[in-house]
CHARMM internal coordinates of N, CA and C (Angstrom, degrees):
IC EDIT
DIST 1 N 1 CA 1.4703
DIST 1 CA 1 C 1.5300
ANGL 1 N 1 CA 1 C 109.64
DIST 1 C 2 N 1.3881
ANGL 1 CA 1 C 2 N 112.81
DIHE 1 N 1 CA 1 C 2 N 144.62
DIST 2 N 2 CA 1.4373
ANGL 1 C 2 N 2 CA 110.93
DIHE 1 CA 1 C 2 N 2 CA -178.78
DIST 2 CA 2 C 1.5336
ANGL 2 N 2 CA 2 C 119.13
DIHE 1 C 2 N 2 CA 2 C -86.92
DIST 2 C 3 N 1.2903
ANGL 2 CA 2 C 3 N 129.71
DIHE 2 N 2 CA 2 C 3 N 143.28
DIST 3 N 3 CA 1.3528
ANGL 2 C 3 N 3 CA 113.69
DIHE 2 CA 2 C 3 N 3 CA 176.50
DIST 3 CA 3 C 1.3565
ANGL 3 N 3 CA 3 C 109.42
DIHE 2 C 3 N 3 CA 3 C -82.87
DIST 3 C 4 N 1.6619
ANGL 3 CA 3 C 4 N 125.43
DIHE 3 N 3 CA 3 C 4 N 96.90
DIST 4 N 4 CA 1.6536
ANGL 3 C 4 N 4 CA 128.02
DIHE 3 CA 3 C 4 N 4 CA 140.03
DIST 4 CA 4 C 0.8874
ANGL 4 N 4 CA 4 C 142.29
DIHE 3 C 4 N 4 CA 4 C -63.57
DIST 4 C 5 N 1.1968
ANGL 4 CA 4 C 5 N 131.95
DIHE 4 N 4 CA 4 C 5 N 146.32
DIST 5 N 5 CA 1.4418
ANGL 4 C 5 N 5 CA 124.72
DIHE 4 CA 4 C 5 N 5 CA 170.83
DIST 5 CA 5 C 1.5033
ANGL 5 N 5 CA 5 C 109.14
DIHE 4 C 5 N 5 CA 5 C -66.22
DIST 5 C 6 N 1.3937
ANGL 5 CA 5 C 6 N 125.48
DIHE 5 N 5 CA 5 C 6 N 150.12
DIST 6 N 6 CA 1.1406
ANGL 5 C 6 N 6 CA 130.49
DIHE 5 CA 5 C 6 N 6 CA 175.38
DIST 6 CA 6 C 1.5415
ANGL 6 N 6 CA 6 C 116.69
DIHE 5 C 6 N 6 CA 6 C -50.64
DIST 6 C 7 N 1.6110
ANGL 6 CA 6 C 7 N 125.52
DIHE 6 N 6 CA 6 C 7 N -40.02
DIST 7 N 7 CA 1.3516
ANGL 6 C 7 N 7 CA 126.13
DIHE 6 CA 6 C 7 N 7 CA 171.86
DIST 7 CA 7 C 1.3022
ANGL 7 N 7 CA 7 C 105.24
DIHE 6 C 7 N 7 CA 7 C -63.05
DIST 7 C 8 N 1.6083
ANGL 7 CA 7 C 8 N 134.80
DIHE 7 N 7 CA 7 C 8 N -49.29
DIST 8 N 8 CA 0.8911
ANGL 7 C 8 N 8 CA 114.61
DIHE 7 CA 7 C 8 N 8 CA -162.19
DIST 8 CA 8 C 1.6882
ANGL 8 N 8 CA 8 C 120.47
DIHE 7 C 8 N 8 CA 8 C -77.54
DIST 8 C 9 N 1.2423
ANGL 8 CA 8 C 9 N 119.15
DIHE 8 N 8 CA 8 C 9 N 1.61
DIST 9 N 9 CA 1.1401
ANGL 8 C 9 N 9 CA 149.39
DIHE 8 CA 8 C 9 N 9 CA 169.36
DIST 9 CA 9 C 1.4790
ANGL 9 N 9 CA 9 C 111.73
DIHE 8 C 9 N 9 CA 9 C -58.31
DIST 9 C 10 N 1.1619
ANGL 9 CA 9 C 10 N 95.88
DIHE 9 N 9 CA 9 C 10 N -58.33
DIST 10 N 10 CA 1.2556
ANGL 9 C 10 N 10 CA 110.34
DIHE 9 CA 9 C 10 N 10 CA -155.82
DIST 10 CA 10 C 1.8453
ANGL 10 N 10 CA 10 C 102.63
DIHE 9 C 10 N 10 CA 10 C -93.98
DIST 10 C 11 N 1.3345
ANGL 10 CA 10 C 11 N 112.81
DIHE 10 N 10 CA 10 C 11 N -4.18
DIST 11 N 11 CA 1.4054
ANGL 10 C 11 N 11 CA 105.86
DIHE 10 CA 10 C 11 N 11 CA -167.38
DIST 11 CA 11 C 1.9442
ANGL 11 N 11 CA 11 C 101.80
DIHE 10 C 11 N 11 CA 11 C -98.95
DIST 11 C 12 N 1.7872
ANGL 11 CA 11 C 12 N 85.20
DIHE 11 N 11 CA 11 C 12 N -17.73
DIST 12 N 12 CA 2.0950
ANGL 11 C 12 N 12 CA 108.80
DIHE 11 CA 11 C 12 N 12 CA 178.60
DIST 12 CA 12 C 1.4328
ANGL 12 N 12 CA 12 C 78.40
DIHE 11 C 12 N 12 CA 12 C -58.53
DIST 12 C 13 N 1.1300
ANGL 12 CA 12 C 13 N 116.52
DIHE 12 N 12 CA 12 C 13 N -63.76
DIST 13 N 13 CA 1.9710
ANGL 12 C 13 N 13 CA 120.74
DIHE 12 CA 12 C 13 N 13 CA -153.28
DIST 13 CA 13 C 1.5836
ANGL 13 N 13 CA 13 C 116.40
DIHE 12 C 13 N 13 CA 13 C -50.39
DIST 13 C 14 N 1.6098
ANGL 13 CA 13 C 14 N 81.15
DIHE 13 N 13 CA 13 C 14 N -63.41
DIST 14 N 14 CA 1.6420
ANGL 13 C 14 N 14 CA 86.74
DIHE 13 CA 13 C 14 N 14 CA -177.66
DIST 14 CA 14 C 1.7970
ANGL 14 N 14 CA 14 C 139.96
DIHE 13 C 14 N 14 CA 14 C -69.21
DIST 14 C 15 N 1.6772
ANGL 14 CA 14 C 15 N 101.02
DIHE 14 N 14 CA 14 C 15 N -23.62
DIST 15 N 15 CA 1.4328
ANGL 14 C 15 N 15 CA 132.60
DIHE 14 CA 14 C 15 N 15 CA -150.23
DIST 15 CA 15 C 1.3100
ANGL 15 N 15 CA 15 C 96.59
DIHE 14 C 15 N 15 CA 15 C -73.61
DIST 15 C 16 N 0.9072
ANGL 15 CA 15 C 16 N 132.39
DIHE 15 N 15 CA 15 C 16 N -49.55
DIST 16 N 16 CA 1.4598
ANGL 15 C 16 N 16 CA 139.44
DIHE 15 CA 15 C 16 N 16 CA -176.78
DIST 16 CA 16 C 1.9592
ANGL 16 N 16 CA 16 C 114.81
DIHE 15 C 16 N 16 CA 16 C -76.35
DIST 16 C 17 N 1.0523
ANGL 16 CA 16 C 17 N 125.59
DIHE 16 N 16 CA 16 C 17 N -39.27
DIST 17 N 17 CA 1.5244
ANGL 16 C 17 N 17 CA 127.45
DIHE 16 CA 16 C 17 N 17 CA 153.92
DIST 17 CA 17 C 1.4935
ANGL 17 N 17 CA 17 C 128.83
DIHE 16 C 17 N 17 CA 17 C -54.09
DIST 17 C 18 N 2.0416
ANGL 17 CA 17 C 18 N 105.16
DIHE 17 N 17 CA 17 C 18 N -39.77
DIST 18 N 18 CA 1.4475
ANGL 17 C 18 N 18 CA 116.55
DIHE 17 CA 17 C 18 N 18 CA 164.31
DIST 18 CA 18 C 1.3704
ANGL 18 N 18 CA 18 C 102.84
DIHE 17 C 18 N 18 CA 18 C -59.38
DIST 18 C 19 N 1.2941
ANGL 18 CA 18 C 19 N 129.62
DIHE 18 N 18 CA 18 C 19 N -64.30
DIST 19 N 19 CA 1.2373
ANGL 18 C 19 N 19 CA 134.72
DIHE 18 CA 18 C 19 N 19 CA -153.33
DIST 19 CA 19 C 1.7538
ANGL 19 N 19 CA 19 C 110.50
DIHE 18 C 19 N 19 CA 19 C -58.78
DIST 19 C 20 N 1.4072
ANGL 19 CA 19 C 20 N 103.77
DIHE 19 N 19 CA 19 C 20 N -52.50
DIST 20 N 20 CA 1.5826
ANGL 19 C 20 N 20 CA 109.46
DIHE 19 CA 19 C 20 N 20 CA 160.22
DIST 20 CA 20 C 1.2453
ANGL 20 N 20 CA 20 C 114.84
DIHE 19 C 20 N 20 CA 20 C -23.68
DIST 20 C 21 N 1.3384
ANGL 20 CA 20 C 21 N 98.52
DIHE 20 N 20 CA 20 C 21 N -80.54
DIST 21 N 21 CA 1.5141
ANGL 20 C 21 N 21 CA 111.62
DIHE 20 CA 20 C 21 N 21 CA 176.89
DIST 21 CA 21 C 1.2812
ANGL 21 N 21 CA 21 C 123.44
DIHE 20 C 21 N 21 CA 21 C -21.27
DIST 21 C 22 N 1.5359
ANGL 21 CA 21 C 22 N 111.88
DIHE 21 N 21 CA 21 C 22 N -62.73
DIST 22 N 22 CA 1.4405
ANGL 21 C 22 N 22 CA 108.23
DIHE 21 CA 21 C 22 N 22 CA -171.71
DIST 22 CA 22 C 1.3170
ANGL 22 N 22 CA 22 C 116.79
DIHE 21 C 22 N 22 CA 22 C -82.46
DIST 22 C 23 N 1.6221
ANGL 22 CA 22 C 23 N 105.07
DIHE 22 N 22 CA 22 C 23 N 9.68
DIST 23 N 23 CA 1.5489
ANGL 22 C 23 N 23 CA 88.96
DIHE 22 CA 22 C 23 N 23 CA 173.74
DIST 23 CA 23 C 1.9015
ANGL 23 N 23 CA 23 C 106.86
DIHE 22 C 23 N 23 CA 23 C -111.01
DIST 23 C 24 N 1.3448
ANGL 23 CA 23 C 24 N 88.77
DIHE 23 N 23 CA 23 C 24 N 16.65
DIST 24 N 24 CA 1.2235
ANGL 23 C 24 N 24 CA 100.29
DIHE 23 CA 23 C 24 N 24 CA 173.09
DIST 24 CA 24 C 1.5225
ANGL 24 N 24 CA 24 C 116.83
DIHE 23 C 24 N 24 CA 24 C 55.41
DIST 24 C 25 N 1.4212
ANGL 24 CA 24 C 25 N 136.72
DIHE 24 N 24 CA 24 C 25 N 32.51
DIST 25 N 25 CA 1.1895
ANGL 24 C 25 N 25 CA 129.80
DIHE 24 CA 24 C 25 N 25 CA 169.48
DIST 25 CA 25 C 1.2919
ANGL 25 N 25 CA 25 C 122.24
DIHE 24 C 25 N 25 CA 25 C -96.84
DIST 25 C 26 N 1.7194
ANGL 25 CA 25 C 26 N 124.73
DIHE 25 N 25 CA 25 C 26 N 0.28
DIST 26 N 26 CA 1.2284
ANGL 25 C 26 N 26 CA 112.84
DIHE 25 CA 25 C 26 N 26 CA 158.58
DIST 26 CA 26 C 1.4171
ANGL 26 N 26 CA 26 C 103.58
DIHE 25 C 26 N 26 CA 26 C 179.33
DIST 26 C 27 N 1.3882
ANGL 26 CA 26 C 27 N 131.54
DIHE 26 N 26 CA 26 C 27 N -179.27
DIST 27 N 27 CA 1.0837
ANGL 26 C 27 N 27 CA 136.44
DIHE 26 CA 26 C 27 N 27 CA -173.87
DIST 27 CA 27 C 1.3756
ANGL 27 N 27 CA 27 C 130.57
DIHE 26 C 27 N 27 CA 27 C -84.54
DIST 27 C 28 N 1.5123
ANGL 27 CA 27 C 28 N 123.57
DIHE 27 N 27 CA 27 C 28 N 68.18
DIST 28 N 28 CA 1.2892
ANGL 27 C 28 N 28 CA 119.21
DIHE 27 CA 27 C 28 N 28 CA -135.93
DIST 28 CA 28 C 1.5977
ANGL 28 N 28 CA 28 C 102.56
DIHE 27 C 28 N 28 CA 28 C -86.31
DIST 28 C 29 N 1.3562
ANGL 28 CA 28 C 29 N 122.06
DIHE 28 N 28 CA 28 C 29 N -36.39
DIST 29 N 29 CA 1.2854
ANGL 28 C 29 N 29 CA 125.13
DIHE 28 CA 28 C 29 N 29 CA 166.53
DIST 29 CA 29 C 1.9606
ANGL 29 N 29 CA 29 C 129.22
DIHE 28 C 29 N 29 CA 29 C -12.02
DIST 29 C 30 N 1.7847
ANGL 29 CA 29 C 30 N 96.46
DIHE 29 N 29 CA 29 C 30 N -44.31
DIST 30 N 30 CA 1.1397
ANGL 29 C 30 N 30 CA 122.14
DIHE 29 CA 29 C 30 N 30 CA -179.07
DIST 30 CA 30 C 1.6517
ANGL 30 N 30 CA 30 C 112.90
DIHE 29 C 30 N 30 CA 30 C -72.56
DIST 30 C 31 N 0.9668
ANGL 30 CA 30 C 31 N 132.05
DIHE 30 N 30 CA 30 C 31 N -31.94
DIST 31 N 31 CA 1.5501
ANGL 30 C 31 N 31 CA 154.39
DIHE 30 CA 30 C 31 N 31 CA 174.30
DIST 31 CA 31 C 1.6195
ANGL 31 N 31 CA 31 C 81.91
DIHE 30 C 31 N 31 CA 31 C -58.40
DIST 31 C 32 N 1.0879
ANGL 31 CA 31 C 32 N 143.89
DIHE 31 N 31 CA 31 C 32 N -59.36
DIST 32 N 32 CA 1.5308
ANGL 31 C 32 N 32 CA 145.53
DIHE 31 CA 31 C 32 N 32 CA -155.84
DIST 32 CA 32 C 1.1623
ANGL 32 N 32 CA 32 C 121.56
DIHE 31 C 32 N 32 CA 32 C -90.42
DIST 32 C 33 N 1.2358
ANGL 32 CA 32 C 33 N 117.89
DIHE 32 N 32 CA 32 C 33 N 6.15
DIST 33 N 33 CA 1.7619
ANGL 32 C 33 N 33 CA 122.20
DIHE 32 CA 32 C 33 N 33 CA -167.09
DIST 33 CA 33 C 1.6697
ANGL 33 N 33 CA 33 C 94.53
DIHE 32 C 33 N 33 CA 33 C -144.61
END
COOR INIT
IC SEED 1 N 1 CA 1 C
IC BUILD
């Protein structure tokens, strides 16, 4: 395992679902739950 920082962790996770989002092509949130 690599040592990350927790943000950068967390920006792998999130960055790509935000980004969805704002381009508005689908509900990506749901993919995650």
């Amino acid at each position: 395992m690599l040592r990350l920082p927790l943000w950068v962790v967390i920006f792998i996770t999130y960055f790509p679902a935000v980004f969805a989002m704002s381009r508005g092509d689908h509900a990506p949130l749901k993919e995650f739950t």
